[in-house]
VEXTORLO-439200 format. One record per residue (C-alpha): residue in one letter; x, y, z. Coordinates in Angstrom, 2 decimals. Last residue first. Example, Ala and Ser with C-alpha at 12.3 -4.5 7.8 and 13.67 -1.06 7.14 Angstrom:
+------+---------+---------+---------+
! resn !       u !       v !       w !
+------+---------+---------+---------+
!    s !   13.67 !   -1.06 !    7.14 !
!    a !   12.30 !   -4.50 !    7.80 !
+------+---------+---------+---------+
***
This chain:
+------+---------+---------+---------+
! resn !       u !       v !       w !
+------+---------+---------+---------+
!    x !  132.13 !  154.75 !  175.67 !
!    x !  131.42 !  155.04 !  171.41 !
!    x !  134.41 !  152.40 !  170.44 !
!    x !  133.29 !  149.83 !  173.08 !
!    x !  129.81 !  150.23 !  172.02 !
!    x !  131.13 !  149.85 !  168.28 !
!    x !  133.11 !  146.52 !  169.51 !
!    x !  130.25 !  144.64 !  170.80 !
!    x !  128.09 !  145.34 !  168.42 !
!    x !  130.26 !  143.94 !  166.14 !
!    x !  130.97 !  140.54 !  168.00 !
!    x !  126.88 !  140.57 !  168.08 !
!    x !  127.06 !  140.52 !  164.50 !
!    x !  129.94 !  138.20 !  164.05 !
!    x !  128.25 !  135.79 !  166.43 !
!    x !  124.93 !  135.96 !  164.55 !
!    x !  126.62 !  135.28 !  161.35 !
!    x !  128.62 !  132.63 !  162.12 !
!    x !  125.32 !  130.87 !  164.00 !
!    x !  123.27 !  131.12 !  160.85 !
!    x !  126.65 !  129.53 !  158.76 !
!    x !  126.54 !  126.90 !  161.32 !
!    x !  123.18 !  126.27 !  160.82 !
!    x !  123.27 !  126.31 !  157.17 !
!    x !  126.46 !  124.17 !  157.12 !
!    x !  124.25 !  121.35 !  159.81 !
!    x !  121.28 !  121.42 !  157.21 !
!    x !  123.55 !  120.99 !  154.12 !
!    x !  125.55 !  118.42 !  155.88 !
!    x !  122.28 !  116.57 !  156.46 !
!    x !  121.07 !  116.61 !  153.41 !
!    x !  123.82 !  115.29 !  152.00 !
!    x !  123.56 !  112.65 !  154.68 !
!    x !  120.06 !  112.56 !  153.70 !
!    x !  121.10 !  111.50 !  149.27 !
!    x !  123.63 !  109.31 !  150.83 !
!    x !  121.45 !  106.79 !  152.89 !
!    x !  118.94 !  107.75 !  150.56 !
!    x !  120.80 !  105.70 !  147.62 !
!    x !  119.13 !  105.43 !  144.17 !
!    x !  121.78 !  105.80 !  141.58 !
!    x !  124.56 !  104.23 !  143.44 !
!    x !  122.37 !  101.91 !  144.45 !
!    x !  124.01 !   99.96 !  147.50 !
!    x !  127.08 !   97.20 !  148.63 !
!    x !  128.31 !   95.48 !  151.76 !
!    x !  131.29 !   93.35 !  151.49 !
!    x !  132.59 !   91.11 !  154.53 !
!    x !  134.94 !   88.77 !  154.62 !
!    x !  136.63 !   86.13 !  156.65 !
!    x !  134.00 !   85.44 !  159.19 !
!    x !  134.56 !   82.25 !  161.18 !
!    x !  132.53 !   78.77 !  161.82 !
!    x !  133.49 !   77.20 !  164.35 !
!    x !  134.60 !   73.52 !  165.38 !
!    x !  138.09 !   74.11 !  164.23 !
!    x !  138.67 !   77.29 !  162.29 !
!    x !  136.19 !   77.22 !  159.99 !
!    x !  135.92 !   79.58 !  156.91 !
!    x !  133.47 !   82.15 !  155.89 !
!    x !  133.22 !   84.93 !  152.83 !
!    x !  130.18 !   87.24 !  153.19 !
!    x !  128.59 !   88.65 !  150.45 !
!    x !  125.85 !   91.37 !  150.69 !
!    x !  123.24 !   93.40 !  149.36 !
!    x !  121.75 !   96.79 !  151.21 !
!    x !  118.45 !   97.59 !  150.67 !
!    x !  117.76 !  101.39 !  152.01 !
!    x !  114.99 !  103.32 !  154.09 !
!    x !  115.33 !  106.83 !  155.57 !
!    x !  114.42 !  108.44 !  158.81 !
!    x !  115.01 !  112.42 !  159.39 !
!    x !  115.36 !  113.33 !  162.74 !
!    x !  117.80 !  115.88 !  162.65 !
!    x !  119.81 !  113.22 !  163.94 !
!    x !  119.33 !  110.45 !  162.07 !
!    x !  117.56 !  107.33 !  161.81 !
!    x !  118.87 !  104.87 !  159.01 !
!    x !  116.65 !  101.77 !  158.35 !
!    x !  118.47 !   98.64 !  156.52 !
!    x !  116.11 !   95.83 !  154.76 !
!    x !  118.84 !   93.37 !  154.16 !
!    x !  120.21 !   91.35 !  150.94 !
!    x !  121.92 !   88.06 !  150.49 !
!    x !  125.37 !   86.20 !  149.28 !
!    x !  127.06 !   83.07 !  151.34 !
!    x !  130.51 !   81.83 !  150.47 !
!    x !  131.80 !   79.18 !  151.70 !
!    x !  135.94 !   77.12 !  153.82 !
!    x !  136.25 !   74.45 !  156.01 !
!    x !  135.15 !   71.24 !  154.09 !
!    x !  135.72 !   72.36 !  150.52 !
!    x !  134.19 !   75.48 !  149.24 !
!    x !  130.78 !   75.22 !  150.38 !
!    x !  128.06 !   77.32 !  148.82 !
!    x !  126.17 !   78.44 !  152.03 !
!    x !  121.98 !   78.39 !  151.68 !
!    x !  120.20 !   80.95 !  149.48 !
!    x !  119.98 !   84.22 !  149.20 !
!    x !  120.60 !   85.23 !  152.99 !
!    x !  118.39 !   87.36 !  154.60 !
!    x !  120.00 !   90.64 !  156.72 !
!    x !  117.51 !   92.72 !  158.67 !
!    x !  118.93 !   95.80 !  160.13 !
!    x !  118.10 !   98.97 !  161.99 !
!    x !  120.46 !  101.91 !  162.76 !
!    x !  119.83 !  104.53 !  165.25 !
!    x !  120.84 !  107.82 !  166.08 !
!    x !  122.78 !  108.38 !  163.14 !
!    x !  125.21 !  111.31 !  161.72 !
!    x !  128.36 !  111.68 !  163.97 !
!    x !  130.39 !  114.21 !  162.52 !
!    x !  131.73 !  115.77 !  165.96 !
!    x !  131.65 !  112.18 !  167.94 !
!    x !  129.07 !  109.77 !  168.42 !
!    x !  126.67 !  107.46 !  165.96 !
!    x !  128.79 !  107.06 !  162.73 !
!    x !  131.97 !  107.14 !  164.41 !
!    x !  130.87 !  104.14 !  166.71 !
!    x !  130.39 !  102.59 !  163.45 !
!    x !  133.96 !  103.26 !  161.84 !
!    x !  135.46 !  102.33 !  165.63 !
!    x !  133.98 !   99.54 !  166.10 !
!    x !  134.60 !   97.99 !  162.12 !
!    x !  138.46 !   98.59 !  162.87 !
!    x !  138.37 !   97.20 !  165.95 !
!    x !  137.38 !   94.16 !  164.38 !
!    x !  140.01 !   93.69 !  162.21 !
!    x !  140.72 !   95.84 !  158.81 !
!    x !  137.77 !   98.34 !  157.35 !
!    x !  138.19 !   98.87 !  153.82 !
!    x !  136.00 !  101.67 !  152.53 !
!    x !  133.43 !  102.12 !  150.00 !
!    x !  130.39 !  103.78 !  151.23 !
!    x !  128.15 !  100.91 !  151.83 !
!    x !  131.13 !   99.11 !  153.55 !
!    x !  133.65 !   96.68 !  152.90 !
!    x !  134.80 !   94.94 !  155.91 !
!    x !  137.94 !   92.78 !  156.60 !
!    x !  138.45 !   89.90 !  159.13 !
!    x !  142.85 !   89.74 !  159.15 !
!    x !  142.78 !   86.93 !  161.49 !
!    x !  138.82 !   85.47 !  161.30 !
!    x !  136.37 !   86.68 !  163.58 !
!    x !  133.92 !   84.41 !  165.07 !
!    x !  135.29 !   84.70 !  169.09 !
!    x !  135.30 !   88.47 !  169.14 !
!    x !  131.91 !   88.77 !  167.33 !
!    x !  129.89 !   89.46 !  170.51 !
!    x !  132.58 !   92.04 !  171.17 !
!    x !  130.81 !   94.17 !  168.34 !
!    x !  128.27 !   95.52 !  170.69 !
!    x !  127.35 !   98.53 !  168.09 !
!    x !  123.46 !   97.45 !  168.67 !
!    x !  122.83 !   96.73 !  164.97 !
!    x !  125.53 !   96.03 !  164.14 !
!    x !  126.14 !   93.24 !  167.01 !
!    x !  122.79 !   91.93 !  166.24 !
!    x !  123.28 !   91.22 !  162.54 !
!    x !  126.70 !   89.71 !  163.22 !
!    x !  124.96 !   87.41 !  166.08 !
!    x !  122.01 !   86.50 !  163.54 !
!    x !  124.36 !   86.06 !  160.88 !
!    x !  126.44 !   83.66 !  162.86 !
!    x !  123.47 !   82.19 !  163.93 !
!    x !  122.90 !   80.84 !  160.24 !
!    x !  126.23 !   79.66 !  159.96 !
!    x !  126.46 !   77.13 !  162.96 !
!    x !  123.10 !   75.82 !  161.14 !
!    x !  123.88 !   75.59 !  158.03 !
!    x !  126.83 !   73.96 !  159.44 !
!    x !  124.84 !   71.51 !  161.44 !
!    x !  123.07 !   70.83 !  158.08 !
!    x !  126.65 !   70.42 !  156.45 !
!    x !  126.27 !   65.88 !  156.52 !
!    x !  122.99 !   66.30 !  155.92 !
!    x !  123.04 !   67.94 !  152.71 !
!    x !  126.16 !   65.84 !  151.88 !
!    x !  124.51 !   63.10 !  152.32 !
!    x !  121.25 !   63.51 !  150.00 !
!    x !  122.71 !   63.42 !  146.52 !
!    x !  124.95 !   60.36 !  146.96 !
!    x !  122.08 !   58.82 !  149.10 !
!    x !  120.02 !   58.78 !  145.46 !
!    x !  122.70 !   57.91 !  143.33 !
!    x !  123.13 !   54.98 !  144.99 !
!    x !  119.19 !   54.11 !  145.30 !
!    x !  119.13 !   55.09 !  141.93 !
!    x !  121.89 !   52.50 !  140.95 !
!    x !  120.68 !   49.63 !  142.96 !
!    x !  117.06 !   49.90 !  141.74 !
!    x !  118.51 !   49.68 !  137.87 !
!    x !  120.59 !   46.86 !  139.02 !
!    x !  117.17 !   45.21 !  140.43 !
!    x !  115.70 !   46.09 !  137.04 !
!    x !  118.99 !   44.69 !  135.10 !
!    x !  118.84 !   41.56 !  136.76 !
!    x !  114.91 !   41.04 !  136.36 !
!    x !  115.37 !   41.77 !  132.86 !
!    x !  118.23 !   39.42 !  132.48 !
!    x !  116.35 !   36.37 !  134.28 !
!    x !  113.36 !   37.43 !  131.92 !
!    x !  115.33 !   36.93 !  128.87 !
+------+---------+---------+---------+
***
């Protein structure tokens, strides 16, 4: 009986030990992806952030699409420059400055050898240009696949509080302010375009 015991104790070692590196290796084996992946959210975050999107050129997928906060589809790269660029210069640009700091949930779930899902939040501030500042979490999901020996966005998907959003509640604002203004300046013009016109009528 104490041959068997002995048997089934080494056995019993032999198993955990098993068990044990059959738990462990695949951590190790995707902590250079981990790591691949976590400066690809770094480099993401700081191409938003500064609008120099052609720092994701080369970690783009074909056919990389965006969902943002406000619920459009934005298709390839160019795509995402121009919505942002939109956002910051032009006729209905709104911001002067966006700030953001993306966290991931947790670590990757892997989807085979080439292919995860990561899911997180970020601390977004929105300066605009009537100088009004507003804070928002964002949450996120980001679908990535390798293509070779990097790691490439597929998807994108941004989401807020539909019930408690400042991002929309000061662009509301916003347009309010600018319509007043305009409205203001409409009025003045059509006054002074009055004026005009009765001094022509009395000489």
């Amino acid at each position: 009986m104490g041959i068997f015991r002995r048997l089934a104790a080494v056995l019993a070692l032999f198993l955990v030990a098993g068990v044990a590196s059959a738990q462990s290796a695949p951590g190790e084996e995707r902590q250079a992806d981990h790591d691949a992946l976590r400066a690809l959210l770094t480099t993401s975050a700081q191409a938003l952030a500064t609008r120099q999107f052609d720092l994701l050129a080369g970690f783009v997928a074909p056919g990389f699409t965006v969902i943002t906060v406000d619920n459009r589809k934005l298709v390839g790269l160019e795509a995402v420059k121009k919505y942002y660029t939109a956002l910051f210069d032009g006729p209905d640009a709104i911001l002067t400055k966006l700030e953001i700091k993306p966290v991931a949930d947790e670590l990757t779930s892997f989807l085979g050898e080439n292919a995860g899902v990561v899911y997180g939040v970020s601390d977004d501030v929105y300066r605009f240009k009537d100088g009004d500042t507003r804070n928002m979490q964002t949450r996120w999901s980001a679908a990535v696949a390798r293509d070779g020996e990097t790691w490439k966005l597929v998807n994108v998907h941004f989401s807020a509080n539909l019930l408690d959003n400042p991002m929309l509640d000061a662009a509301k604002d916003y347009a309010q302010k600018t319509s007043i203004i305009g409205g203001v300046v409409g009025l003045l013009a059509g006054m002074l375009l009055m004026a005009l016109i009765r001094r022509r009528a009395r000489g």
